[in-house]
C-alpha positions in Angstrom: -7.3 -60.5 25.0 -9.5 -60.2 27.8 -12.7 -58.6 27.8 -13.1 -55.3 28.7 -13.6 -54.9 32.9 -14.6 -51.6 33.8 -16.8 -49.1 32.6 -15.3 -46.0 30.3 -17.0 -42.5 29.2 -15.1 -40.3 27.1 -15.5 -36.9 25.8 -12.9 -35.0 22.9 -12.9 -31.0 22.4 -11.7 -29.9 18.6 -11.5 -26.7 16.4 -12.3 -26.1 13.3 -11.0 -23.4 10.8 -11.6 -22.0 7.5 -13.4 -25.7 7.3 -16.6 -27.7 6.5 -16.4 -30.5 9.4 -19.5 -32.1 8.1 -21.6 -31.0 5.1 -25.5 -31.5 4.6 -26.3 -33.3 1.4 -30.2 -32.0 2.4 -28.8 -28.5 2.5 -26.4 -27.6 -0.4 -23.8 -29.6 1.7 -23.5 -26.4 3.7 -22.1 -27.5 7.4 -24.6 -29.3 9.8 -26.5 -26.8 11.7 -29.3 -27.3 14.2 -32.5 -25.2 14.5 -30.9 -22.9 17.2 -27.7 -22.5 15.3 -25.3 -24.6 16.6 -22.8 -26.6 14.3 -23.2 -30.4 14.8 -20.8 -33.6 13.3 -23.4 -36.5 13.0 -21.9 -39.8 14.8 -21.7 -41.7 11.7 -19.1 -39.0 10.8 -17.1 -39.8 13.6 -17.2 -43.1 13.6 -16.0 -43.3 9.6 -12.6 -41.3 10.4 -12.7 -43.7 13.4 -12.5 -46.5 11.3 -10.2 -44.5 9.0 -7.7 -44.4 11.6 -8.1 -48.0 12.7 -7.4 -48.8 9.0 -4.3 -46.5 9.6 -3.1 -48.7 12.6 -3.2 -51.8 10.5 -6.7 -53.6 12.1 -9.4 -55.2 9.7 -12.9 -53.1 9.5 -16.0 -54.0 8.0 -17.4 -50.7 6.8 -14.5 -49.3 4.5 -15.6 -46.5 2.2 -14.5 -46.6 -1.2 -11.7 -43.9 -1.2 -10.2 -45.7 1.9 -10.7 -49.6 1.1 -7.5 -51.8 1.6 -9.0 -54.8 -0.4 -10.6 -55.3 -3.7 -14.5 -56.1 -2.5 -16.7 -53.8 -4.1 -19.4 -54.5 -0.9 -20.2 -55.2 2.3 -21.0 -58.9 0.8 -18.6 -59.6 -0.9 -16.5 -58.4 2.1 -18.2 -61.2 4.3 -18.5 -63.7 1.8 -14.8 -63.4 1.3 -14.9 -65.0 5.0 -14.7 -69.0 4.7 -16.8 -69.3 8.4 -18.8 -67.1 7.2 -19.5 -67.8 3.5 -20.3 -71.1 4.6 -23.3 -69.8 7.3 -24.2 -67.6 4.5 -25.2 -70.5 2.4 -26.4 -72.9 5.0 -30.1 -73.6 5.6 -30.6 -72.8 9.0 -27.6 -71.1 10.0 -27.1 -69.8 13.5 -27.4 -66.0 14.5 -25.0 -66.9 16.8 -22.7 -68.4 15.6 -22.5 -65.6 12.9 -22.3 -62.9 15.1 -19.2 -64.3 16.5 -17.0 -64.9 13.6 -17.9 -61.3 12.4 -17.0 -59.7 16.2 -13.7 -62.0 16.1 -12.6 -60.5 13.0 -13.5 -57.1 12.8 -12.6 -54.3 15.0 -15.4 -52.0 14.1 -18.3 -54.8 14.6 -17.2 -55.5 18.1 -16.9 -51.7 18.7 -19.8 -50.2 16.5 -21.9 -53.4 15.8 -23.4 -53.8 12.5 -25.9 -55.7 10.7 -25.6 -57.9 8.3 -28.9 -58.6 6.0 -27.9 -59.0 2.2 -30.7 -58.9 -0.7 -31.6 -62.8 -1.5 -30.2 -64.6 1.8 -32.2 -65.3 4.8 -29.7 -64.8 7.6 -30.4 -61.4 9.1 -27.9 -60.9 11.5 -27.9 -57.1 14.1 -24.9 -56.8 16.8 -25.0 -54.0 19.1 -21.6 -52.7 19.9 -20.3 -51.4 23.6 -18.9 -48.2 21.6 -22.0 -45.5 21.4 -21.1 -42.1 20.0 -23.0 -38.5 20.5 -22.9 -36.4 17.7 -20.6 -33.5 18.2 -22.4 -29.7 18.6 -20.5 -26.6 18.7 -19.8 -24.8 22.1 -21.6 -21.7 20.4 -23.5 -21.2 17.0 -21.6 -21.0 14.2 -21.2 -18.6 11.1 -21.0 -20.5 7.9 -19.4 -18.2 5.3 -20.1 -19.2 1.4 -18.0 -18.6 -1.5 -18.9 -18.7 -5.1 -16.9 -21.7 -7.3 -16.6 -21.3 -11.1 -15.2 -23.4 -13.6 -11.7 -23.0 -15.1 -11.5 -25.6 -17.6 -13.9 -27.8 -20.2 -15.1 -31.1 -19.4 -15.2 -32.6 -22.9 -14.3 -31.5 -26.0 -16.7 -28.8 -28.0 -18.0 -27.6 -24.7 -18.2 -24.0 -23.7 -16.9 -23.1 -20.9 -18.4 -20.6 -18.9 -18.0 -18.8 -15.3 -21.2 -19.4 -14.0 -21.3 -23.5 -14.3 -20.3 -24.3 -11.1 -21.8 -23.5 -7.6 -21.1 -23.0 -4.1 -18.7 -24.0 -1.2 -19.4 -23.0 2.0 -17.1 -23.1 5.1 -16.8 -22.4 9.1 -14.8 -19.7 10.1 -13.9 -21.2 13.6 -15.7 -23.4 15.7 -15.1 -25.4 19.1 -17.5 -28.4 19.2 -17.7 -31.0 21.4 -18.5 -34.6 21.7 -19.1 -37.4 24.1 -19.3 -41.4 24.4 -19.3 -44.4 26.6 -18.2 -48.2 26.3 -20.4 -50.5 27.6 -19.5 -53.0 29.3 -22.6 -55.6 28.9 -22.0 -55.1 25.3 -18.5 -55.9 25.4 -18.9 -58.9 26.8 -21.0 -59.9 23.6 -19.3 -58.3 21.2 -15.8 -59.7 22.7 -14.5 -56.0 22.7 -11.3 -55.9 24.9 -9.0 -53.3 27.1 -7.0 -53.6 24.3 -9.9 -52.5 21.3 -10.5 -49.4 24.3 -6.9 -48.5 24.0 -7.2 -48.4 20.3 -10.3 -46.4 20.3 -8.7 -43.8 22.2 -5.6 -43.7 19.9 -8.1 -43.0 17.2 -9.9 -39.8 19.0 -6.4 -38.3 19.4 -5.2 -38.8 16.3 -8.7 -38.4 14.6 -7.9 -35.9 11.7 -4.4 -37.2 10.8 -4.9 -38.3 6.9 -8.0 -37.0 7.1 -7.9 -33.7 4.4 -9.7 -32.9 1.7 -10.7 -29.6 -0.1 -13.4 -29.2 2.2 -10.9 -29.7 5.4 -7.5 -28.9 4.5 -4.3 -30.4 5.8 -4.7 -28.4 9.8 -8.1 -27.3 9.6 -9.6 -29.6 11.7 -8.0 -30.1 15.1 -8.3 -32.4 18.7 -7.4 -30.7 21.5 -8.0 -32.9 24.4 -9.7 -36.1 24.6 -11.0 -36.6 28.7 -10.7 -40.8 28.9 -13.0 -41.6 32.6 -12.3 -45.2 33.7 -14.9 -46.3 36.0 -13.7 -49.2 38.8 -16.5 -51.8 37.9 -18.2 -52.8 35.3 -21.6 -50.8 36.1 -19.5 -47.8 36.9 -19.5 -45.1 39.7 -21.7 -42.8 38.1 -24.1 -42.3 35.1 -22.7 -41.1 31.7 -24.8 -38.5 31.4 -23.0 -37.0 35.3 -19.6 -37.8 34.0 -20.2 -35.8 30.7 -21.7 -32.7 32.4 -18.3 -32.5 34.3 -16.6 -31.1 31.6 -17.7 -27.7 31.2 -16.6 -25.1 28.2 -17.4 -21.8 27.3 -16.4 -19.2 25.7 -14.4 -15.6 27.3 -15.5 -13.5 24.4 -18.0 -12.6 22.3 -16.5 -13.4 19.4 -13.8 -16.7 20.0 -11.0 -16.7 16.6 -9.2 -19.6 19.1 -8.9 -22.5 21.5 -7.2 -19.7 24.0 -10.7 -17.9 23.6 -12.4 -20.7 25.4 -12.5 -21.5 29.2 -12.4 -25.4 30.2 -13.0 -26.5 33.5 -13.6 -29.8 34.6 -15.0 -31.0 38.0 -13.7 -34.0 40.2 -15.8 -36.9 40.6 -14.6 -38.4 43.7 -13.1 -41.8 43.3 -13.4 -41.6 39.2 -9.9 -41.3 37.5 -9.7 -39.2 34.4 -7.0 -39.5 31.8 -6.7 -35.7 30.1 -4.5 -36.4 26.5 -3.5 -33.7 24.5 -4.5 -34.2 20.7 -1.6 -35.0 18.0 
């Protein structure tokens, strides 16, 4: 596969409704708000159903959670210890960083995308990548209303135990909601990490398809929804422009006061001259 040649910036527009896209364990795991009232889906959300949609596709990742593993390993070490190459670095005396770092990259789609680091309790070898693949964390195209509803119980844990109507607690939700967020591959990185045009394509299958086997009681089967994922490839390496120009070219806000849906929203996005966007639709 060859490396990946040209600079790409990204940027994917979704709804939500009747939904918690994110909950705050620090706040009563009520959706992620910041101090001016804007909703917000942290990166390392994004990157999990990310991964949970490269799982979907059939690659090997790294970083499986535990309701999504396709293995046995209980851990990250045991995961990398499951590796000959890199079992056998693991117990070496004065293994090489390296060498380490390449196996890992070579085998798993998410540390040559993400990076990762890999420093387990006991063993010397401490080992950080830096991925190409950086992430923003996704903020609402206006604040948000989170409405919360009162859960009771229905049913007795164990046996001899009272049940009573007041021994469960809250669950909180977003009415609707555009957010937004934005990325980049870096090229530099890519070259390190061995991440290819191919690995690019497949990281932009996974932002259209990003909530598909993705539902829970906190985001039911629909709630959560990609509208358009904006895919800039840049003609060199460097690229034509900065990310941070490329990203303010896409420009939403809202017609009313009070948005219930995507059609609520005006998008516009501006040329760049000589910098080809690709505008997807989401699945």
């Amino acid at each position: 596969m060859k490396t990946l040649d040209h600079k790409i910036d990204f940027a994917v527009v979704l709804s939500v409704t009747k939904a918690n896209p994110n909950g705050d364990p620090l706040n009563g795991n009520r959706p992620r708000q910041n101090y001016d009232g804007y909703g917000e889906i942290s990166d390392v959300a994004i990157k999990r159903k990310i991964r949970n949609r490269l799982l979907d596709m059939g690659e090997k990742v790294f970083v499986q959670s535990d309701d999504r593993k396709v293995d046995s390993f209980g851990s990250l070490r045991e995961r990398a210890e499951a590796h000959p190459e890199l079992a056998k670095l693991l117990k070496a005396k004065n293994p090489s960083s390296d060498e380490f770092a390449r196996i890992a990259c070579q085998e798993w789609i998410d540390v040559r995308s993400f990076g990762q680091v890999f420093a387990f309790k006991g063993n010397e070898l401490s080992v950080g990548i830096r991925g190409p693949v950086s992430i923003h964390t996704a903020t609402s195209v206006d604040p948000i209303d989170i409405v919360s509803m009162q859960i009771t119980k229905s049913v007795n844990s164990i046996p001899g135990e009272k049940r009573g109507s007041d021994t469960m607690g809250m669950k909180h939700r977003v009415d609707f909601g555009v957010y937004v967020f934005k990325g980049s591959i870096n090229t530099q990185l890519a070259e390190k990490t061995g991440f290819s045009n191919e690995d690019a394509e497949k990281i932009k299958e996974a932002l259209i398809t990003l909530f598909e086997n993705d539902s829970s009681s906190a985001r039911p089967e629909g709630s959560m929804e990609v509208h358009k994922v904006y895919w800039w490839k840049h003609n060199s390496k460097l690229g034509q422009y900065s990310s941070a120009k490329v990203h303010r070219s896409l420009k939403i806000q809202s017609r009313t006061d009070t948005p219930r849906s995507i059609d609520d929203y005006l998008i516009e996005l501006e040329e760049l001259d000589g910098l080809h966007v690709e505008v997807i639709d989401g699945h």
